[in-house]
MARNUTOR-458318 format. One record per residue: residue number from 1; residue in three letters; x, y negated, z of N, C-alpha, C in turn. Coordinates in Angstrom, 3 decimals. Each point is the difference from the previous one (the first is absolute). Example, Ala and Ser with C-alpha at 12.3 -4.5 7.8 and 13.67 -1.06 7.14 Angstrom:
[nugu 1,'ALA',[13.190,5.690,7.800],[-0.890,-1.190,0.000],[0.900,-1.200,0.000]]
[nugu 2,'SER',[-0.350,-1.050,-0.720],[0.820,-1.190,0.060],[-0.770,-1.090,0.730]]
This chain:
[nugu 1,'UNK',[93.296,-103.613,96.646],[0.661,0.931,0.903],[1.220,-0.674,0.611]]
[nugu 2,'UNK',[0.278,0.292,1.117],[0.889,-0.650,0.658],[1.506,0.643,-0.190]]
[nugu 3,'UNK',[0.848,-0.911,-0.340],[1.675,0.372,0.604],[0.462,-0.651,0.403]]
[nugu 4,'UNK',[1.326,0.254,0.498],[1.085,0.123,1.373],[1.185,0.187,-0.674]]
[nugu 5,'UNK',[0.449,-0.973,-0.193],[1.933,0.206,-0.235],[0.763,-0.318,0.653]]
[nugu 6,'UNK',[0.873,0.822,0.543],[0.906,-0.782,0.945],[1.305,-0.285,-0.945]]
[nugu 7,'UNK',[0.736,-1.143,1.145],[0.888,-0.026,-0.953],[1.590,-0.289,1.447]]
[nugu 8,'UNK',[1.237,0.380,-0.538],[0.789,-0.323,1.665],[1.530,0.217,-1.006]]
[nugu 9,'UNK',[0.808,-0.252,0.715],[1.434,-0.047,-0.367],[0.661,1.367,-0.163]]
[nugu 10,'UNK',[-0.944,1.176,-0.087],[0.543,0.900,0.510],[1.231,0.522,0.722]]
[nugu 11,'UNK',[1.295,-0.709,-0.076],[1.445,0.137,0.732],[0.207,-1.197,0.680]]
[nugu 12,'UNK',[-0.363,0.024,1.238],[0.849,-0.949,1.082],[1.023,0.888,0.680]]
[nugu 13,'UNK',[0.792,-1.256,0.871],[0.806,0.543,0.917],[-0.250,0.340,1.594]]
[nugu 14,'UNK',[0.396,0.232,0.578],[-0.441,-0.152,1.589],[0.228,-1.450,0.560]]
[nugu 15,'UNK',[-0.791,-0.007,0.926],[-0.078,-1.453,0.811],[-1.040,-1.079,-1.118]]
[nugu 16,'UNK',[0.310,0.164,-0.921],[-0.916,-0.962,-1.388],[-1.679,0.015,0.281]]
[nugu 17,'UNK',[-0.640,-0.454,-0.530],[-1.179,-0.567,0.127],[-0.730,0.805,-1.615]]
[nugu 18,'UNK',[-1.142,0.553,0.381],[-0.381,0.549,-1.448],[-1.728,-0.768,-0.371]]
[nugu 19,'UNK',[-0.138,-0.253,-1.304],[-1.548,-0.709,0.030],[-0.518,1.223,-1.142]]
[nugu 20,'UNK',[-0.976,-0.040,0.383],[-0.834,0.676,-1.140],[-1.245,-0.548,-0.129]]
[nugu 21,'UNK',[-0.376,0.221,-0.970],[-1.534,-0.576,-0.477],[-0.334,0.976,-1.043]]
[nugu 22,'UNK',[-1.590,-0.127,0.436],[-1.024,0.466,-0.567],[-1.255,-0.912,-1.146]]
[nugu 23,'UNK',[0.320,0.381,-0.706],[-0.700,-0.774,-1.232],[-1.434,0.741,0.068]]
[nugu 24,'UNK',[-1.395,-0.553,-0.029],[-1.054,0.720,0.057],[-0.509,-0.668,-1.517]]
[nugu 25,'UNK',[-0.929,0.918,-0.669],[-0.769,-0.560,-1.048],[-1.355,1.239,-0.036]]
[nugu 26,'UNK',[-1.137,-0.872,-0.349],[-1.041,0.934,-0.333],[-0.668,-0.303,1.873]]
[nugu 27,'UNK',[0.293,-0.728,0.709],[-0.950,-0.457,1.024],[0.958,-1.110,0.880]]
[nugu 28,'UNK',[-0.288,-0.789,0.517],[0.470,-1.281,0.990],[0.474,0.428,1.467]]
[nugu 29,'UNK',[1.406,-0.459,0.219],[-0.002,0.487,1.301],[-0.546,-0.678,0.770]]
[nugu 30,'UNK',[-1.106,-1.051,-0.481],[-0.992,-0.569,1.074],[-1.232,0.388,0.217]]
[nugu 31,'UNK',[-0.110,0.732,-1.023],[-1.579,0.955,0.288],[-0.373,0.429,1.254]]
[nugu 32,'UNK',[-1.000,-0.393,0.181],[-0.852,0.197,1.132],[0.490,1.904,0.467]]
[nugu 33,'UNK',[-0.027,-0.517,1.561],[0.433,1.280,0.480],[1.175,1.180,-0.598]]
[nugu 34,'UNK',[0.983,-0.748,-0.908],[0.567,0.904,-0.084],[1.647,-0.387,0.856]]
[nugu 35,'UNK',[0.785,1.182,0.009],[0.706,-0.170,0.900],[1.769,1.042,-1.039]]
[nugu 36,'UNK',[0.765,-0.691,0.453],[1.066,0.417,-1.109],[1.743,0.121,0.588]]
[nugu 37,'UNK',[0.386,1.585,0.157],[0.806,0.676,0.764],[1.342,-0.013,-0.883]]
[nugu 38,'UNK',[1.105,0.272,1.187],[1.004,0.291,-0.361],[0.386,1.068,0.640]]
[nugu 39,'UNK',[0.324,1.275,-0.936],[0.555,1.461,1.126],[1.154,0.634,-0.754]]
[nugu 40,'UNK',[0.236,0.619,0.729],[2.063,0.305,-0.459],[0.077,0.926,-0.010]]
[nugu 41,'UNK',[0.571,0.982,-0.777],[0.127,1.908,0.603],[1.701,-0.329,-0.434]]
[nugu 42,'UNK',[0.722,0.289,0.930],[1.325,0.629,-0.157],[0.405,1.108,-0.439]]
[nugu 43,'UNK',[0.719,0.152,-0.242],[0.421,1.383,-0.484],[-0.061,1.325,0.991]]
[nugu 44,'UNK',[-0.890,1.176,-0.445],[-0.132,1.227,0.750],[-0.869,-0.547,1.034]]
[nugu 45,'UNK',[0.074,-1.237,0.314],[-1.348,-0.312,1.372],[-1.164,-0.568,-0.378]]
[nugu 46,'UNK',[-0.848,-0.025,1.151],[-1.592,-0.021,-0.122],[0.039,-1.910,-0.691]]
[nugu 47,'UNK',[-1.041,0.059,-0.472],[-0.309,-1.678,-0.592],[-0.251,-0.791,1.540]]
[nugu 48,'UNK',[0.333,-1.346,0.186],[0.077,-0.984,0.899],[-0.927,-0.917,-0.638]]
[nugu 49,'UNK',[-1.265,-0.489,0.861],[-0.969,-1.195,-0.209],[0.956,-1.250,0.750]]
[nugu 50,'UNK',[0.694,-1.224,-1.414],[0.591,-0.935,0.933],[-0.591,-1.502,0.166]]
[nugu 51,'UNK',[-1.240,0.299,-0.759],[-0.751,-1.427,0.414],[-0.965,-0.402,-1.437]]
[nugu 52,'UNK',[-1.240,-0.838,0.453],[-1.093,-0.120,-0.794],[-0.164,-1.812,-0.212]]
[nugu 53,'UNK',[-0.628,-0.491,-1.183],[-0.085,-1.343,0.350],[-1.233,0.155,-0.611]]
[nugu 54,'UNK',[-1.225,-0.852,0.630],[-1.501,0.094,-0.089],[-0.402,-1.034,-1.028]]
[nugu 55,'UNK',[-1.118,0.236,-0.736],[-0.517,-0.633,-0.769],[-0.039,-1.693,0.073]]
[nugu 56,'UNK',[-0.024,-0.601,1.691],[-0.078,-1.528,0.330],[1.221,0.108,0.859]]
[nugu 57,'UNK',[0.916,0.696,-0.410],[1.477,-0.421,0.215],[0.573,0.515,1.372]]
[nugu 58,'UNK',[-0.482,0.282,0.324],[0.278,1.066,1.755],[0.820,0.858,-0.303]]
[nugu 59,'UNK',[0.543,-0.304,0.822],[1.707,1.408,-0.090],[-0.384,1.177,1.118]]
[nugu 60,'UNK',[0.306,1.551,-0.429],[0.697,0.629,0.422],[0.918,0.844,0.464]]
[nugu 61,'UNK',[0.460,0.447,0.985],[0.898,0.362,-0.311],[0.951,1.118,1.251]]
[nugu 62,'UNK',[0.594,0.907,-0.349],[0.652,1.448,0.358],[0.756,-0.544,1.287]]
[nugu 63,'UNK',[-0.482,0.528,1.457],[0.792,-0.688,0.750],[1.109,0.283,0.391]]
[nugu 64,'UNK',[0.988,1.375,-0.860],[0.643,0.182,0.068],[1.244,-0.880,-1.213]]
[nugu 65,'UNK',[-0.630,-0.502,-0.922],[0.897,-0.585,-0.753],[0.001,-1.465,0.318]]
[nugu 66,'UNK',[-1.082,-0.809,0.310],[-0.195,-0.980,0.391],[0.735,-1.340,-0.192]]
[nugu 67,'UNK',[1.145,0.215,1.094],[1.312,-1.061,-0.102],[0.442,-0.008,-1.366]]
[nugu 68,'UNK',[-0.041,1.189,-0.935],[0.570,-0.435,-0.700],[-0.660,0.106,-1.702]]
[nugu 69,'UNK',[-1.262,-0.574,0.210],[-1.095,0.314,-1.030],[-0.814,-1.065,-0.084]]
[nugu 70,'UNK',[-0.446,-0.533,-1.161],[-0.178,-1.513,-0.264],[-0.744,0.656,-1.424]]
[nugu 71,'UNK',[-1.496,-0.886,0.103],[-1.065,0.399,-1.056],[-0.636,-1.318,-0.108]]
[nugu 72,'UNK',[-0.015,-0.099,-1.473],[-0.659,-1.567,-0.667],[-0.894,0.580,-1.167]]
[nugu 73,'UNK',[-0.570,-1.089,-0.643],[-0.534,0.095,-1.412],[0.301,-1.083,-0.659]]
[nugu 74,'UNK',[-0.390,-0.611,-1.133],[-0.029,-0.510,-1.003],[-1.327,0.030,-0.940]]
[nugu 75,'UNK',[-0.928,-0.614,0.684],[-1.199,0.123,-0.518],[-0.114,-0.341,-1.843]]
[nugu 76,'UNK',[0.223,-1.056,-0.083],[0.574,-0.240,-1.260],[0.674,0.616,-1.300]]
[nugu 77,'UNK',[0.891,1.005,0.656],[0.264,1.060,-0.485],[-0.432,1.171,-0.094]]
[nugu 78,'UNK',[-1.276,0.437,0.918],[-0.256,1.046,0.527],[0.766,1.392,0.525]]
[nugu 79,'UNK',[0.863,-0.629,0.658],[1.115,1.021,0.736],[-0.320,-0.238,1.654]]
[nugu 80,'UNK',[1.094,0.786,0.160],[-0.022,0.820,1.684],[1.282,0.270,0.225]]
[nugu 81,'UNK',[0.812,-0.545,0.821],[1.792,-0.022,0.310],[-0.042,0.783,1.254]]
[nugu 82,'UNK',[1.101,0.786,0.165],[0.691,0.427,1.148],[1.602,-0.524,-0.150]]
[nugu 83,'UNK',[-0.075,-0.077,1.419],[1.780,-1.022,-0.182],[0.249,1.266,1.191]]
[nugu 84,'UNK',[1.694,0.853,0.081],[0.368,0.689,1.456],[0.980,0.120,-0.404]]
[nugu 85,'UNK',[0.413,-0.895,1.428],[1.395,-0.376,0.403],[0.929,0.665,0.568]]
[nugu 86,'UNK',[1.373,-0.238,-0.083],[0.774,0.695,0.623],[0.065,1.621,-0.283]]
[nugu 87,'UNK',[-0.357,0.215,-1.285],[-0.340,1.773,-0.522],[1.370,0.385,-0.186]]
[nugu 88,'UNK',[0.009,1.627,0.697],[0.896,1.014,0.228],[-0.278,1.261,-0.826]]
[nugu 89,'UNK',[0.810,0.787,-0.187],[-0.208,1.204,-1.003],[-1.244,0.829,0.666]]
[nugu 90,'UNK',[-0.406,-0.431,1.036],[-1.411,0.921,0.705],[-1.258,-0.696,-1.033]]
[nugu 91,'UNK',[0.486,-1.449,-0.622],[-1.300,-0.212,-0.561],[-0.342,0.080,-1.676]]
[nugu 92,'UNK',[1.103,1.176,-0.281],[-0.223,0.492,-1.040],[-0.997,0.657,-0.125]]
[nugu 93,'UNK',[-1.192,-0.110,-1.240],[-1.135,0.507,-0.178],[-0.853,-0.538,-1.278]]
[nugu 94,'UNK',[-0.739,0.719,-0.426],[-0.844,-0.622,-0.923],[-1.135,-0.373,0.601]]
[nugu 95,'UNK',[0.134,-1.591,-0.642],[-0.941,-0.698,0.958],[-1.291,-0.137,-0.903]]
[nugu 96,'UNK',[-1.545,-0.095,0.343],[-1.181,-0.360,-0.799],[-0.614,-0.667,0.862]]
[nugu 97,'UNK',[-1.038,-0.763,-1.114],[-0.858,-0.916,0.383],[-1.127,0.940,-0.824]]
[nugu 98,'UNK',[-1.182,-0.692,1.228],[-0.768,1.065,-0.049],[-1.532,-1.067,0.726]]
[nugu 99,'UNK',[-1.046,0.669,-0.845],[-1.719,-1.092,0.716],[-0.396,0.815,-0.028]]
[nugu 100,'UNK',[-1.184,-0.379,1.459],[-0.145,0.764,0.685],[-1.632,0.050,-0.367]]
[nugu 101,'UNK',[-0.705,0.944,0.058],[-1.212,0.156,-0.100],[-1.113,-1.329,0.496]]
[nugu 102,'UNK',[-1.025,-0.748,-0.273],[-0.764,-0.594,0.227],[-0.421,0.583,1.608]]
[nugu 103,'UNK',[-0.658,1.323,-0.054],[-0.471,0.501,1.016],[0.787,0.808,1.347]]
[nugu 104,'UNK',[1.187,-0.219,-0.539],[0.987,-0.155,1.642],[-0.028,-0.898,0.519]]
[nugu 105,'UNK',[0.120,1.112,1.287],[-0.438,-0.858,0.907],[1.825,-0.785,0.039]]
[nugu 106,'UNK',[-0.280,-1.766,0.860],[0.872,-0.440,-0.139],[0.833,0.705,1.733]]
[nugu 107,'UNK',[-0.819,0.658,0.787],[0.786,0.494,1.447],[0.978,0.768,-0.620]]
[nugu 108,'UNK',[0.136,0.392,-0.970],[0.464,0.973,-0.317],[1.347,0.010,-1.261]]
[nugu 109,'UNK',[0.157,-1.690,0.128],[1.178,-0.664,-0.855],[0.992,0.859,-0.497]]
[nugu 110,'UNK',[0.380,0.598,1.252],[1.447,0.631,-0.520],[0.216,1.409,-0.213]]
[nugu 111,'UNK',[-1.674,0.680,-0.041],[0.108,1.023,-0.660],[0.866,0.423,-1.460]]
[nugu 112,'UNK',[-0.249,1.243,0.214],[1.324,0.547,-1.396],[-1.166,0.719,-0.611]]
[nugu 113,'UNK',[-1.122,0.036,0.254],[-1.168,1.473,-0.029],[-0.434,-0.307,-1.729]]
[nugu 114,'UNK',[0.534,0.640,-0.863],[-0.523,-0.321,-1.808],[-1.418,-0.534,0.195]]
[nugu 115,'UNK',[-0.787,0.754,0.332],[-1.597,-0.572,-0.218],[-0.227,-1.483,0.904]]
[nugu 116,'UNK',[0.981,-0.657,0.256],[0.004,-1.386,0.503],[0.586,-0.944,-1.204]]
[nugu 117,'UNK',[0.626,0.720,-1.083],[0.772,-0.949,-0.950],[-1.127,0.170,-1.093]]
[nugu 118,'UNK',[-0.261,-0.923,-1.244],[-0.084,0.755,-1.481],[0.440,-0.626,-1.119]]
[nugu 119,'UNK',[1.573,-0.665,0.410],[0.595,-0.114,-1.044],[1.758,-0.326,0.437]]
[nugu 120,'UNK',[0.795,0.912,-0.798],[1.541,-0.550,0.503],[1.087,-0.206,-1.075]]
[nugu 121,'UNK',[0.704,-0.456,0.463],[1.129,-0.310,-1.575],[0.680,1.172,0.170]]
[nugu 122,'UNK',[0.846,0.310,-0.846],[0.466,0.615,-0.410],[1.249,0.383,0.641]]
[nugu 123,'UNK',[0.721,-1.250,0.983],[0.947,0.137,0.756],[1.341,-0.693,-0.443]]
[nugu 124,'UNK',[0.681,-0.600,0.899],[1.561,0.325,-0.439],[0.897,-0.207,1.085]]
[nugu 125,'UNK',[1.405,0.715,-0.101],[0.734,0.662,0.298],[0.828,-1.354,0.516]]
[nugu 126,'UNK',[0.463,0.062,1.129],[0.664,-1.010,0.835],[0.827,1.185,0.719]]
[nugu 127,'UNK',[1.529,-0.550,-0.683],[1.491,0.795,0.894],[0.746,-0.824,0.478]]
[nugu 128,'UNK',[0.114,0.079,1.352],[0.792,-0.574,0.766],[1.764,0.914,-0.191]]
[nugu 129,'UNK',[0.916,-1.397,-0.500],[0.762,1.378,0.035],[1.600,-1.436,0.030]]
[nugu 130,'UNK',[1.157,0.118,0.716],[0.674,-0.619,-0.438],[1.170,0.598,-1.173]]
């Protein structure tokens, strides 16, 4: 069975740079067709899809965060990084990593729709705060 841990600094400051990673175990983030998200819910607001990195290493990614959103892996490790820069108290949120169903479709990357995911960590809590 598959899990998802994220893991992040939880307290930065503003203007600072935040990394988080996702530790996967119980399947490869190189497995064929699968595809492996990062989405954010802030506080009181709706969850934000901010970018996916694909099984043969293809990035994508939220074109609203874009400039300042940076996604790697570590095959070796079997992880999945988000790096976002320049974070302000707007990007307070609990952030998850999250894979995405075999049979999503990939047009459909940056869906938020549950029956596109079937497995997510657990989450953690990133406060922007000086």
């Amino acid at each position: 069975q598959v899990h998802l841990q994220e893991s992040g600094p939880g307290l930065v400051k503003p203007s600072l740079t935040v990394f988080l990673t996702c530790t996967v175990s119980g399947d490869h983030i190189t497995s064929s067709n699968r595809y492996w998200s990062w989405i954010r819910q802030p506080p009181g607001k709706a969850m934000e899809w901010m970018g996916a990195i694909a099984y043969h290493g293809a990035t994508y990614y939220n074109p609203s965060l874009r400039s300042r959103t940076s996604l790697a892996r570590d095959t070796s490790k079997n992880q999945f990084m988000l790096q976002l820069d320049s974070v302000t108290p707007e990007d307070t949120a609990v952030y998850y990593c999250a894979r995405r169903k075999e049979t999503a479709p990939v047009a459909g990357i940056f869906s938020l729709d549950p029956s596109d995911y079937d497995s997510w960590g657990q989450g953690t809590q990133v406060t922007v705060s000086s």
